[in-house]
C-alpha positions as CSV (number, residue, x, y, z in Angstrom):
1,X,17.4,-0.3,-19.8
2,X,16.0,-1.3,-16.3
3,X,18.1,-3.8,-14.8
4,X,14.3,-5.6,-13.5
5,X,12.9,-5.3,-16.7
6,X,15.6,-7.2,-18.7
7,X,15.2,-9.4,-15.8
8,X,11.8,-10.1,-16.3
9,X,12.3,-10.7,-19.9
10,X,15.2,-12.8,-19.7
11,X,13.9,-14.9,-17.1
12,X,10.7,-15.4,-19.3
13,X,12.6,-16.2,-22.1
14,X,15.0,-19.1,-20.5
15,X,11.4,-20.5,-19.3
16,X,8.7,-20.5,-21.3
17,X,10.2,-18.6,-24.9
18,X,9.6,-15.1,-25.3
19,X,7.5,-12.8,-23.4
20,X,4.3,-11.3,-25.3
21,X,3.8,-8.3,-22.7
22,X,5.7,-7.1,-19.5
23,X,3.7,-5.5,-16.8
24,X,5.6,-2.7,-14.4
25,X,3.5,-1.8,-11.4
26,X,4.3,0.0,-8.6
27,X,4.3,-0.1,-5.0
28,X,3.2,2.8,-2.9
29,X,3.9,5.1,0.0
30,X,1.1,7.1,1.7
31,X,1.3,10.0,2.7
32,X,-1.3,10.4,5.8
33,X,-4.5,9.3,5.9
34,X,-3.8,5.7,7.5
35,X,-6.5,3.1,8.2
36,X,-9.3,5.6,6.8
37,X,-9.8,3.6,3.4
38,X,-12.3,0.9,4.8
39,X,-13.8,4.0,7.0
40,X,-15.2,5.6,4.1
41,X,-12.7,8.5,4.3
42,X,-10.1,10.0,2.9
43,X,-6.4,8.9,2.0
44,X,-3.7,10.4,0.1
45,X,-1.4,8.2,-1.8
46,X,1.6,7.9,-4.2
47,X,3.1,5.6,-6.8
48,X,6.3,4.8,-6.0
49,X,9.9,3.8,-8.7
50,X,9.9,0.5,-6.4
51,X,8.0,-1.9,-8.7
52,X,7.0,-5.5,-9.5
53,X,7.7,-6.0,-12.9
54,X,5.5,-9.3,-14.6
55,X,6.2,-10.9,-18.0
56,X,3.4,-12.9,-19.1
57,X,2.6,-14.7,-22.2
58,X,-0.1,-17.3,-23.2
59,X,0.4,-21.3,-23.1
60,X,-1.2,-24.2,-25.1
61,X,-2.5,-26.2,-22.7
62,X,-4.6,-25.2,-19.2
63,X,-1.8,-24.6,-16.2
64,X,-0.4,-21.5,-15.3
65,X,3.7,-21.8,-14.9
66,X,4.9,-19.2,-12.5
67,X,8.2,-18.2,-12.0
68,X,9.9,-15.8,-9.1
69,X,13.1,-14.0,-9.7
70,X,13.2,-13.0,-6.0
71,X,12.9,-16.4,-4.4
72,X,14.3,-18.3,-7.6
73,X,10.9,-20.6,-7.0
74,X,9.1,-22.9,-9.7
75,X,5.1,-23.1,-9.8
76,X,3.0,-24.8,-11.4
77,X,-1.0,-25.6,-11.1
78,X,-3.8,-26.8,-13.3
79,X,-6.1,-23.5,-14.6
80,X,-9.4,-25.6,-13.6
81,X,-7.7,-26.9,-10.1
82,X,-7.0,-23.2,-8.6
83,X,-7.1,-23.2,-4.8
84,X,-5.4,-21.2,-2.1
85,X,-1.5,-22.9,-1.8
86,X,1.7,-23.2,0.6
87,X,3.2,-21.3,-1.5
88,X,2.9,-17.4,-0.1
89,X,4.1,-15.1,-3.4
90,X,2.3,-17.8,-5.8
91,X,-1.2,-17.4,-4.0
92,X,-1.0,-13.4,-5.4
93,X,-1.5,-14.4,-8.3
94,X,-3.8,-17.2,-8.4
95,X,-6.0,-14.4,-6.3
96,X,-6.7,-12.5,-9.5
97,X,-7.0,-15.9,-11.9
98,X,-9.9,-17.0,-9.2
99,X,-11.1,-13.6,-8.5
100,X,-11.4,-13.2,-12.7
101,X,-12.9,-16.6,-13.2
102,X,-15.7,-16.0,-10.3
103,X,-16.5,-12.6,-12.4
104,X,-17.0,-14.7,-15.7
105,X,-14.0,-14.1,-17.3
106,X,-12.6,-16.9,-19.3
107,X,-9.4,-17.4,-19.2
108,X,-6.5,-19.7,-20.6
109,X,-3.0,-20.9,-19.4
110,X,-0.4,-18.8,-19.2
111,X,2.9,-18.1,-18.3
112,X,4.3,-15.7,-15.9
113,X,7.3,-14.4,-14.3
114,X,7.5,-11.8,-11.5
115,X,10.4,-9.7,-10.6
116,X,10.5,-6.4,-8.3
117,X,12.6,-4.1,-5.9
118,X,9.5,-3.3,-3.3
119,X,10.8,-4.6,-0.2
120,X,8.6,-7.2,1.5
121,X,7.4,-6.6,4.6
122,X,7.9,-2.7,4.5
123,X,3.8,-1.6,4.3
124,X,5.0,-0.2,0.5
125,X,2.0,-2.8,-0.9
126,X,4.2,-5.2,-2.8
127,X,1.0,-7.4,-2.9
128,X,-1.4,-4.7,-4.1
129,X,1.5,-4.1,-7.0
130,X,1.6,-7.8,-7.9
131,X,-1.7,-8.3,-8.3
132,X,-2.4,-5.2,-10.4
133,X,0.1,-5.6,-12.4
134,X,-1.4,-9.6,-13.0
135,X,-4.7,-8.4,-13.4
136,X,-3.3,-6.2,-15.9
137,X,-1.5,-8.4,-17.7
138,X,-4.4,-10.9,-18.0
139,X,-6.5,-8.1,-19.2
140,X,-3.9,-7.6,-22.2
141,X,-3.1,-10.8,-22.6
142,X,-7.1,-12.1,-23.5
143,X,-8.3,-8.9,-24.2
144,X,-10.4,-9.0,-21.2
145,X,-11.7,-5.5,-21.4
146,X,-11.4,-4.0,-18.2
147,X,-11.4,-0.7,-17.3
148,X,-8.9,0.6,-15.1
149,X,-11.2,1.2,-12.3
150,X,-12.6,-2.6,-12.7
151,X,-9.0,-3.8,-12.9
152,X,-8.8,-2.4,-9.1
153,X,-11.7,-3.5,-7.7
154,X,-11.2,-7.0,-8.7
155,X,-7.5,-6.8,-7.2
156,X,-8.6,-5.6,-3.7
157,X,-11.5,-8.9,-4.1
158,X,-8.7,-10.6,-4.8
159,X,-6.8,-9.6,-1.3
160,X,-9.8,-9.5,0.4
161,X,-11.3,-12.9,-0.5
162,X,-8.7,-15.7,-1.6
163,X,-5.3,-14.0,0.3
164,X,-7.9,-12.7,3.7
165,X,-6.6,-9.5,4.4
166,X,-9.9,-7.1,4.6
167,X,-7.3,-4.1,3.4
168,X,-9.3,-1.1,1.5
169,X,-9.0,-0.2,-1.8
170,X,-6.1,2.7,-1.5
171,X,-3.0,0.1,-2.2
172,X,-4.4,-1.5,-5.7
173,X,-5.9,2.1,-6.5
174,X,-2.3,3.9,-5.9
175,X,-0.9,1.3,-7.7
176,X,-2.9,1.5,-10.8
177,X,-3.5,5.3,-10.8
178,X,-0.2,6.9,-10.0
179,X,0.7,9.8,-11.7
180,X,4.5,11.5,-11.4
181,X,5.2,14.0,-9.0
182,X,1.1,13.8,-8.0
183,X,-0.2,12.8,-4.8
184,X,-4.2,11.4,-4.9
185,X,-6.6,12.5,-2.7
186,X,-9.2,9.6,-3.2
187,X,-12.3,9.4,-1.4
188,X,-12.8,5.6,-0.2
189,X,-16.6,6.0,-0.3
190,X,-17.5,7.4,-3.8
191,X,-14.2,6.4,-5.5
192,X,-13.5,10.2,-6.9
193,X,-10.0,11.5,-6.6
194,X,-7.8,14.6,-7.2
195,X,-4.6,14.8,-8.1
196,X,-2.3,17.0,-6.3
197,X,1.1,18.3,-7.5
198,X,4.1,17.4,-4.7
199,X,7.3,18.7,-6.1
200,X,8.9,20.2,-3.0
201,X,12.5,21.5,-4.6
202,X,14.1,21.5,-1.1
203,X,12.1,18.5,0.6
204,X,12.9,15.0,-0.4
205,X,10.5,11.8,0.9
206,X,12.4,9.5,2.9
207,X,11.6,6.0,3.7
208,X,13.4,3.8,6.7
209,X,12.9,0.3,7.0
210,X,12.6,-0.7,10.4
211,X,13.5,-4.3,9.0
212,X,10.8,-6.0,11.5
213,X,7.7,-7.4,11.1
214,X,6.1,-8.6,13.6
215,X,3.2,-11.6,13.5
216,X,0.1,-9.4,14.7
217,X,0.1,-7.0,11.5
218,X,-2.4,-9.0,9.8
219,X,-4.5,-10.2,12.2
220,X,-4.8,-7.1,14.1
221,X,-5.5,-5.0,11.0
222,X,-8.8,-7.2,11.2
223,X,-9.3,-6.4,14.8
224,X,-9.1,-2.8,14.0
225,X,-11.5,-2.9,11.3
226,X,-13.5,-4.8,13.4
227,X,-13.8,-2.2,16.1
228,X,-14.7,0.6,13.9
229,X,-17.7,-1.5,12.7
230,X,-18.8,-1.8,16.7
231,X,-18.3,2.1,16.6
232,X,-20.3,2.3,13.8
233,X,-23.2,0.1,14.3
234,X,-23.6,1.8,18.0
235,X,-23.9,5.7,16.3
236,X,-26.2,4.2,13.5
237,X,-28.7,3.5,17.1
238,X,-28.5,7.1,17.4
239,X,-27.9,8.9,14.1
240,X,-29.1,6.0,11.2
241,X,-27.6,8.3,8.7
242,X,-24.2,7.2,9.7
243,X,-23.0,4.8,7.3
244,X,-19.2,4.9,8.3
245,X,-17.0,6.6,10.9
246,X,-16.8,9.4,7.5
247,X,-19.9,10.7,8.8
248,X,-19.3,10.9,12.5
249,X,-18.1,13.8,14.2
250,X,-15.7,14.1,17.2
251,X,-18.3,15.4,19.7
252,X,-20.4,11.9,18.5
253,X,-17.8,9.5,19.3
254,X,-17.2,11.4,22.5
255,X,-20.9,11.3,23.8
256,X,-21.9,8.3,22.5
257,X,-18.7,5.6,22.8
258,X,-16.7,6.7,25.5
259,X,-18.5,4.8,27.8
260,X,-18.3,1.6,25.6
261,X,-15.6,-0.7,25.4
262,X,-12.0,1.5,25.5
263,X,-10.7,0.1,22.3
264,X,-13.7,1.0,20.4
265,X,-13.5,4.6,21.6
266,X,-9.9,4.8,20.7
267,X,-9.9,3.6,17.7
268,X,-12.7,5.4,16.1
269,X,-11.8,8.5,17.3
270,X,-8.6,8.3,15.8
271,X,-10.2,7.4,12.0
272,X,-12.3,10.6,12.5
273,X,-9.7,12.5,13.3
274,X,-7.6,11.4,10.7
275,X,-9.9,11.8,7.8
276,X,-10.8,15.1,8.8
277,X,-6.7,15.6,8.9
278,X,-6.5,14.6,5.3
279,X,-8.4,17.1,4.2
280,X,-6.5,19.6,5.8
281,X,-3.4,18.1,4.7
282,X,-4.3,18.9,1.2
283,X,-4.8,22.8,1.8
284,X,-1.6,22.6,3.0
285,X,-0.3,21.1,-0.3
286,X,-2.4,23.8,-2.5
287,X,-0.5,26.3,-0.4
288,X,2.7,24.8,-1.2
289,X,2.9,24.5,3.3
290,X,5.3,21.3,3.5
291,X,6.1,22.8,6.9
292,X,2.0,22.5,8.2
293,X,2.6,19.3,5.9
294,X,5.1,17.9,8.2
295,X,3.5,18.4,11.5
296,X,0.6,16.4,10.5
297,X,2.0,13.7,9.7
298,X,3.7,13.6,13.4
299,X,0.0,13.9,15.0
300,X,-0.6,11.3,12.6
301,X,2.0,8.8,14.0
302,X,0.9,9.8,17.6
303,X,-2.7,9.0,16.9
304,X,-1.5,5.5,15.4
305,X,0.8,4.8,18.2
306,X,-1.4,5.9,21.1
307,X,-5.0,5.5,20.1
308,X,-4.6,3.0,17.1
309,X,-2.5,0.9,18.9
310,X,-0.9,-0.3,15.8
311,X,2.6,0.7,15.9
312,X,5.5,-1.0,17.7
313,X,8.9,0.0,19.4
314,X,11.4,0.3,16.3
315,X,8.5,2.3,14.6
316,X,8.0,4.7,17.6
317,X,11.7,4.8,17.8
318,X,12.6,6.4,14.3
319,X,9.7,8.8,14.4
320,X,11.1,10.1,17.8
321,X,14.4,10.5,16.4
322,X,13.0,12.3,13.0
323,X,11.2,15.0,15.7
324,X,14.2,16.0,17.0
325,X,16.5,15.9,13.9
326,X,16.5,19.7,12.7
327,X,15.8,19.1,8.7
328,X,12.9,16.6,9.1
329,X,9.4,18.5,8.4
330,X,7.6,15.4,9.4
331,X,7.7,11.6,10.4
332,X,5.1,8.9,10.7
333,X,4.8,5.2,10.6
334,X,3.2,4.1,7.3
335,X,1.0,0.9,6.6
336,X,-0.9,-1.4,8.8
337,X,1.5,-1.2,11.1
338,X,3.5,-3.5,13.7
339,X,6.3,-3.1,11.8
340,X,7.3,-1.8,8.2
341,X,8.8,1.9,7.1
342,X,8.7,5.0,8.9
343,X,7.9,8.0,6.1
344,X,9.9,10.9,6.2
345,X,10.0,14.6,5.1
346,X,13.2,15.9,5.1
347,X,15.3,18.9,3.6
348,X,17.7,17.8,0.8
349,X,20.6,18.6,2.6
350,X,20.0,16.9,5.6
351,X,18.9,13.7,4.2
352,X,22.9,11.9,4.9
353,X,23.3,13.6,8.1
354,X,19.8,12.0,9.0
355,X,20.3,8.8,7.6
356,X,23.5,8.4,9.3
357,X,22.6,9.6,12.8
358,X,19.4,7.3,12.8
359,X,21.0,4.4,11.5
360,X,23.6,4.7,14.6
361,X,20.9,5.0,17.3
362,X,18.9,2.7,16.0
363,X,21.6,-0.2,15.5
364,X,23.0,0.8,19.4
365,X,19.3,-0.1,20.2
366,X,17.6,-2.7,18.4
367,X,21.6,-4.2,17.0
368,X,20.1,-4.0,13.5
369,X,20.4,-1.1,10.7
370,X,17.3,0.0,9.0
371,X,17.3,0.4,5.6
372,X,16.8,3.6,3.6
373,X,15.4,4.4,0.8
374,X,14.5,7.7,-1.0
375,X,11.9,7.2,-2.6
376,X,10.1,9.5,-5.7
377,X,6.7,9.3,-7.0
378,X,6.0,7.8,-10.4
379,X,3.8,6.6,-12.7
380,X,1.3,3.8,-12.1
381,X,0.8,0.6,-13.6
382,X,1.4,0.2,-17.3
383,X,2.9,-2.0,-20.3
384,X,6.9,-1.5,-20.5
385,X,6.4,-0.4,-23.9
386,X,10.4,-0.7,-25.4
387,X,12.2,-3.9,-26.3
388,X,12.4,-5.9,-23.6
């Protein structure tokens, strides 16, 4: 058995009893399509085998009694006394309980205890994969109801309203509606997705943890989201059809906001190019191209470090290295940036040589080594349904 899933239930059980349900959700990589979610385009995620796992059972009275494996942290609030907390991992989950409640859900105490392997900090969405495997495990729990789809929009509420971070809805969606060995073309605007299959026999995906995270990532996601607004409301002046930067074209943003401020220009541009890059990246994937593949995601990373503006150093540094490694198809940064894992596409056989000679540079550089992690695509959130 799973050494976090007998974790969570152990845990559980020297806390509250035993569990009634445990919860495995996963985090996610992306594949390209970066900061297009809350554009109204295009992105193309995975789940991931890094997952928060949540036991969760009822209680008598009204708290919720939260426990974390990870920080080896008690918690403990009154059900009709929610409000945001000091405590960071704890406030994930009140998210959903007050996002739930404001919807009209009634709920009860309960018990919970979270346990995962997503590394914090890495732009793999440990947040999105806590709070949808909570809101998952309330909807068991009280028979709540939900639909899948519901279950995600009420997550990224969650993130958005009680946590603050305006993030889209791709990192609760990947979460929820991973498939193995599929990649998921949604579309951010009308919510419909494709699967596509990604089972490259001599490619492997390849994440490296540049082990920083540096204090802008959050506030400067905002910023960006911000700008593309400005972008927006400008072209809807000119063109009132424009409801996001999805419907803009290049030639628009180059007539119409390269004379505004340099920032908005940038970073609009970018998000149309990307979207449109999506799409493109998906023919390559019907075609089975992982080489065409590849070399998008590097035009992604230079669009996100140079017009985006939302990369750093130790990002920019791994990426560079990847170009000129001979097995790597393709290299980007991945997440809102600032920090976080690079994404890479690699040949099998080259994946220790790579590994090796990256980890070397980048220690002589930054005197840290990143972390590695292969990573392959699995299922998304769902009851563990053996004995736990």
């Amino acid at each position: 058995m799973n050494l976090l899933i007998q974790d969570a239930g152990r845990y559980y059980r020297e806390q509250f009893g035993e569990p009634e349900f445990i919860v495995r959700s996963p985090g996610r990589i992306n594949l390209i399509g970066e900061h297009t979610d809350y554009n109204g385009g295009f992105v193309l995620p995975a789940a991931i085998d890094n997952a928060v796992y949540v036991s969760i059972g009822k209680r008598i009275d009204g708290k919720i009694a939260l426990y974390s494996v990870d920080y080896q942290k008690h918690f403990e609030i009154e059900l009709s006394g929610l409000q945001k907390t000091q405590v960071h991992w704890a406030n994930y989950v009140l998210s959903v309980v007050v996002t739930l409640q404001a919807s009209g859900y009634v709920l009860s105490g309960f018990n919970a205890v979270v346990r995962g392997d997503i590394p914090i900090g890495s732009g793999l969405s440990s947040s999105a994969a806590v709070e949808c495997a909570v809101i998952f495990g309330l909807n068991e729990l009280f028979e709540l109801g939900l639909a899948k789809m519901q279950m995600v929009k009420l997550a990224q509420q969650a993130e958005n309203e009680f946590i603050g971070v305006k993030c889209g809805i791709m990192d609760q969606f990947a979460s929820m509606f991973g498939k193995q060995d599929q990649v998921i073309q949604l579309d951010c605007r009308s919510l419909d997705y494709t699967y596509f299959n990604f089972q490259p026999k001599e490619y492997e995906l390849l994440l490296l943890n540049t082990k920083v995270k540096h204090s802008l990532a959050d506030s400067e996601y905002n910023l960006r989201r911000l700008d593309c607004e400005a972008g927006v409301a400008h072209l809807q002046r000119i063109f009132p059809e424009i409801m996001s930067l999805r419907d803009a074209t290049e030639d628009m943003i180059e007539q119409h906001l390269k004379g505004l401020s340099n920032d908005v220009y940038h970073h609009c541009l970018y998000a149309v190019q990307e979207i449109k890059r999506v799409q493109e990246a998906c023919t390559d994937l019907s075609n089975e191209n992982y080489t065409a593949f590849g070399k998008k995601m590097f035009e992604t990373h230079k669009g996100l470090s140079e017009m985006y503006q939302v990369s750093c150093a130790e990002l920019d540094f791994l990426v560079q290295f990847a170009a000129k490694h001979k097995d790597v198809l393709g290299a980007r940064m991945m997440g809102g940036g600032f920090g976080g894992c690079t994404l890479n596409l690699i040949k099998n056989e080259g994946v220790s040589d790579f590994i090796d000679r990256a980890s070397e540079a980048y220690l002589e550089v930054f005197g840290i080594l990143p972390g590695a992690y292969p990573v392959t695509i699995s299922e998304g959130t769902s009851l563990v349904q053996h004995e736990f």
